[in-house]
C-alpha positions in Angstrom: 79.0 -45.5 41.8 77.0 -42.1 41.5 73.7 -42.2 40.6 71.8 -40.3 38.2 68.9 -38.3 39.5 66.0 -36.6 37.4 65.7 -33.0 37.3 62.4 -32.4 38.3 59.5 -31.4 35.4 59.6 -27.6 34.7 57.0 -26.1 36.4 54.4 -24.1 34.1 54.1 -20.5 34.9 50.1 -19.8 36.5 47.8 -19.5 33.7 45.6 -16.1 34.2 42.4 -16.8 35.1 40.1 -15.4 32.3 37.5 -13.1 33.2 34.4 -12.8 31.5 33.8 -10.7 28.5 32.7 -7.1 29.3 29.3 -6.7 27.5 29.8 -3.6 25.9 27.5 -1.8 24.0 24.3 -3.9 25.1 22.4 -0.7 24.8 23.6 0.9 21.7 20.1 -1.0 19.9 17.7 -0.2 22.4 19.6 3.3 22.2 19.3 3.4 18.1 15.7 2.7 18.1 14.5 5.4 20.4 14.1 7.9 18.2 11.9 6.0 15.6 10.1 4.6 18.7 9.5 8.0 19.6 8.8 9.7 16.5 5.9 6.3 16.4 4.5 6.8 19.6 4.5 11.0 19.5 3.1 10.8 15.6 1.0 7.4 15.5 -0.1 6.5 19.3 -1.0 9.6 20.4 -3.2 10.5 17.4 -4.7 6.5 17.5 -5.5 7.0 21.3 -7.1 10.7 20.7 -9.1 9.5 17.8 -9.9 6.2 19.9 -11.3 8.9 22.8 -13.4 10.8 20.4 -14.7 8.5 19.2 -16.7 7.5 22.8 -17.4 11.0 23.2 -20.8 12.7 22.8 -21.6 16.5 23.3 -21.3 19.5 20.5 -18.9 22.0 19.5 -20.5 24.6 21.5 -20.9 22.8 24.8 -18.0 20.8 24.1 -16.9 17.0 24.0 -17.2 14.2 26.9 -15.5 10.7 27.2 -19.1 8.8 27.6 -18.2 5.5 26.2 -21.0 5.8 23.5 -20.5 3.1 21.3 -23.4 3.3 19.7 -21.9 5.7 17.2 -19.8 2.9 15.6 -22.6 1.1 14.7 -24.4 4.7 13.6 -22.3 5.5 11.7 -21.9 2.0 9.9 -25.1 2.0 9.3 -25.4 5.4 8.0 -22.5 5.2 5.5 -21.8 1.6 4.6 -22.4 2.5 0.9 -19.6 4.6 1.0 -17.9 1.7 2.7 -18.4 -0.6 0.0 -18.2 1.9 -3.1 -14.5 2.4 -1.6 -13.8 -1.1 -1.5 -15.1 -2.0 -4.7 -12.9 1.2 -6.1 -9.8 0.8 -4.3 -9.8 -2.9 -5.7 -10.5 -2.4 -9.2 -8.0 0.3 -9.6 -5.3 -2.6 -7.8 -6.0 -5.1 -10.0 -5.8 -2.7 -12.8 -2.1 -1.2 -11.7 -1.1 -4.9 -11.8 -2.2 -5.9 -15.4 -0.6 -2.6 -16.0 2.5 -2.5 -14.1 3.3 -6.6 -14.2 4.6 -6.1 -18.2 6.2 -2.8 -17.5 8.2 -4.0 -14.4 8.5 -7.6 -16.4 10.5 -5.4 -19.4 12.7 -3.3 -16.8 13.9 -6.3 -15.2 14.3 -9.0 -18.5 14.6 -6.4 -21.7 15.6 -3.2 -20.7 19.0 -3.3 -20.8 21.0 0.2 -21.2 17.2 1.7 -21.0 16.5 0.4 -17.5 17.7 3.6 -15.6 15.4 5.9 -18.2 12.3 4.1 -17.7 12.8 4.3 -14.0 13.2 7.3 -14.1 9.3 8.1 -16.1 8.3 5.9 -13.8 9.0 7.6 -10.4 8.8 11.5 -12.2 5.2 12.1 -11.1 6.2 12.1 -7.4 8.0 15.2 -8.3 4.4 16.6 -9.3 1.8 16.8 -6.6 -0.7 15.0 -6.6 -3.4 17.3 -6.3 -1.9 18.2 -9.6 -1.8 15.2 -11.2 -5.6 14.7 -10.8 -6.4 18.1 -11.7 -4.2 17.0 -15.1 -7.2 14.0 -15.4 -9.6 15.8 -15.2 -8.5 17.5 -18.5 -7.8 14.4 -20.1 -11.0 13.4 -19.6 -13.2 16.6 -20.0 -16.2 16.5 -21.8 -15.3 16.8 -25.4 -12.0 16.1 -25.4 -9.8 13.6 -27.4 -9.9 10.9 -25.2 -13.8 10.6 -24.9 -14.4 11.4 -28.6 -11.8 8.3 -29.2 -14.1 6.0 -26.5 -17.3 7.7 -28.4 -16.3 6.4 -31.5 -15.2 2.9 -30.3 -18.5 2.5 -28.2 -16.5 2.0 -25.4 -19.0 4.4 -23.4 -21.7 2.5 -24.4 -21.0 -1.0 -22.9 -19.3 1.0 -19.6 -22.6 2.8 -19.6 -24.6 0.1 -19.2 -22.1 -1.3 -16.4 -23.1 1.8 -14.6 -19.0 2.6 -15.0 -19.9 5.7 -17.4 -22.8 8.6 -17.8 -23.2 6.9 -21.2 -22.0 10.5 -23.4 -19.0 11.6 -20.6 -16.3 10.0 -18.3 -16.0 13.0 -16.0 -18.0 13.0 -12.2 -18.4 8.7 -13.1 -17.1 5.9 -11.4 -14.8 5.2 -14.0 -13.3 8.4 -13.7 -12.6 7.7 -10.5 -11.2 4.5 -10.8 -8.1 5.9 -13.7 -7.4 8.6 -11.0 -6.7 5.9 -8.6 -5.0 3.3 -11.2 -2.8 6.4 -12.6 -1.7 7.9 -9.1 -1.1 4.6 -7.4 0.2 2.8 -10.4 4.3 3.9 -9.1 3.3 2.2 -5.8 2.9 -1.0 -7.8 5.7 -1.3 -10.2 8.0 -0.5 -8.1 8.3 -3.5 -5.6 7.5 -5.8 -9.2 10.4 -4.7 -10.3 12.6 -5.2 -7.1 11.1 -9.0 -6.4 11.7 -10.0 -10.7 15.3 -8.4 -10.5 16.1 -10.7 -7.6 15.1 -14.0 -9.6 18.3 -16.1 -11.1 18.4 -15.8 -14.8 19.8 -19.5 -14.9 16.6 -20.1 -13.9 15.1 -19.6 -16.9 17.9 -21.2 -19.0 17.1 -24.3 -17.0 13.2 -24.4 -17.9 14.4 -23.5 -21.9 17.2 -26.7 -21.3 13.9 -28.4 -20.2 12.4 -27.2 -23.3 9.7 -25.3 -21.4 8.0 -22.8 -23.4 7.6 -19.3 -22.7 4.0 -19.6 -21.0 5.0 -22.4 -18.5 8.3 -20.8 -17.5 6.1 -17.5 -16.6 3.4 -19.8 -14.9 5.9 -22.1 -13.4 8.9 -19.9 -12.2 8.7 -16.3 -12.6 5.6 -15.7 -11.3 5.8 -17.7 -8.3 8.9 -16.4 -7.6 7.7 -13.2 -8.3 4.6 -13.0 -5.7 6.3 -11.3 -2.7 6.4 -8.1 -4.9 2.8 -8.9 -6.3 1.5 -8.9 -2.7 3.9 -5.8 -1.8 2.1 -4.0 -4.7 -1.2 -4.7 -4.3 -0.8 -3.6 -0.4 0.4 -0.1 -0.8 -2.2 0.2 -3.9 -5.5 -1.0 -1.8 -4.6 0.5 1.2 -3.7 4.4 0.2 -6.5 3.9 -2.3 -9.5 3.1 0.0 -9.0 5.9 2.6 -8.1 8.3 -0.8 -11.0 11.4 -1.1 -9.0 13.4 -3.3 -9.8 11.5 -6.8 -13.4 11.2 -5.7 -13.8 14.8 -4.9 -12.3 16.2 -8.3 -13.4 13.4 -11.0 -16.5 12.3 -9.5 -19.5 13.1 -7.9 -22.4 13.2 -5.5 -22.8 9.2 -6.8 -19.0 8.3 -6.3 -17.6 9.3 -2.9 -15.9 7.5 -0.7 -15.6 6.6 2.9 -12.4 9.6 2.8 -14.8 12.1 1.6 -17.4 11.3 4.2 -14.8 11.4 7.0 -13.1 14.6 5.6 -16.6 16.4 5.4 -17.4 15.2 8.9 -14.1 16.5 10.3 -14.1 19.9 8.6 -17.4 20.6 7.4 -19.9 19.0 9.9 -17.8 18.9 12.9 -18.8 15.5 14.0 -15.9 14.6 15.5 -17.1 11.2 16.8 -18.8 9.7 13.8 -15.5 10.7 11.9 -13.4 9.6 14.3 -15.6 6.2 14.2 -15.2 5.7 10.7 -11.3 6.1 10.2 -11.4 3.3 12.8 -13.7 1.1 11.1 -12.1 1.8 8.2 -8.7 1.2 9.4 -10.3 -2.2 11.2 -11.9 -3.1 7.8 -8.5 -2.8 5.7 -6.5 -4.8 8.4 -9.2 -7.9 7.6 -8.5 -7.9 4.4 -5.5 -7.4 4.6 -4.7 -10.1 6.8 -6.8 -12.4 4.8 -5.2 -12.0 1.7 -1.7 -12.9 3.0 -3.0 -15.3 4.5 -4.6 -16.9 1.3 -1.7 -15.8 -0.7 0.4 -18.1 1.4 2.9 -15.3 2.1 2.4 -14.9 6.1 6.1 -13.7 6.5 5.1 -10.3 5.2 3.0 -9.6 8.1 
């Protein structure tokens, strides 16, 4: 009797041995970011470091500058111009928290009400870029010449009387006064503001607010509640590129003010081009720069909005 035998199992073809992914492109990053890095370090570092340098140096224009690690010129020069310090400050912030009582409603209607108008208003919003600034203030200072419509209006209303006594206003006149100043700032800086208001509102669900009206919410408590909240990275966006530009700014202070109402920017420009003391201005940019990152930094911080930093 013949037996039956198996066929042995088919034998499965060698499996290639897999190699390891080529890592290609690992570079193309590092290789994207070098020229910002370098366009940083040629156009910010250098400048930082040469400025840092000065600013240890002692000497004159005549016999020239020296690297003699004299420190004592950051505290001279503190102590010599912290008025200034504080007048630009005091400034810089009131023309902030203007732009934002301004600019909150305005960026509030682009976003909720505009509708088929939303484009136009963007546009008058961002056309003053296309005028230069130095222009723009020179425009001011015709708006608020002595004599003119706009003080005769204030004259009438005694608005110049209760600035006046604020020590805002000359009491008859708005031109070479603080608060001269301070609508140069809020009118040049107020683009700054709106604009990042209006990109954080956009972002915020509309269901949102259809929920708080299901929950019969009423218009107050939905704005306290949800919009504004939601609404705070583009508050403290805003006020950051209004205070900071508008601190170190010497051009408003120059043309609507006066002898009373500069700034640390004019003290450093007329150091720098007038004086020639290199060191003390190069001392108080840094100072100043040091003093804006502390505030800065603490208002994030108290904001509660650290991931901005």
């Amino acid at each position: 009797m013949a037996t039956l035998t198996q066929a042995p199992p088919p034998v499965a073809p060698p499996v290639p041995e897999k190699r390891p992914p080529r890592r290609r492109g690992r570079w193309t990053p590092y290789l994207l970011l070098l020229p910002g890095l370098l366009w940083l370090f040629v156009f910010f570092a250098l400048p930082v470091i040469y400025q840092a340098s000065t600013s240890v140096q002692t000497g004159s224009l005549e016999e020239g500058y020296k690297v003699t690690w004299h420190f004592a010129t950051y505290w001279d020069a503190l102590s010599d111009y912290w008025p200034q310090f504080v007048r630009s400050v005091l400034y810089a912030a009131s023309a902030t928290v203007l732009c934002l009582l301004l600019g909150y409603p305005l960026a509030y209607l682009i976003a909720f009400r505009a509708g088929r108008w939303r484009n136009l208003i963007m546009i008058l919003v961002i056309a003053p870029f296309f005028t230069s600034f130095l222009i723009r203030t020179l425009a001011w200072k015709t708006i608020l010449a002595d004599g003119g419509p706009v003080v005769d209006v204030l004259n009438t209303l005694h608005v110049l009387d209760v600035t006046a006594w604020l020590g805002w206003t000359a009491g008859d006149r708005v031109l070479a006064t603080p608060l001269a100043v301070v609508c140069g700032l809020t009118y040049n800086f107020l683009p700054f503001m709106i604009l990042p208001l209006y990109t954080s509102l956009e972002r915020i669900d509309p269901r949102l607010h259809e929920a708080a009206n299901d929950l019969y919410a009423r218009p107050s408590t939905t704005f306290r509640r949800v919009t504004f909240p939601l609404s705070m990275p583009g508050v403290v966006s805003g006020t950051l590129l209004t205070f900071i530009p508008a601190s170190g700014d010497y051009i408003n202070s120059d043309l609507l003010g006066s002898t009373d109402t500069r700034m640390v920017g004019n003290v450093i420009q007329s150091q720098f081009l007038r004086i020639l003391d290199y060191p003390t201005a190069a001392a108080l940019s840094f100072i100043l720069m040091a003093a804006i990152l502390f505030i800065v930094t603490l208002y994030i911080r108290k904001s509660g909005t650290e991931d901005l930093v």
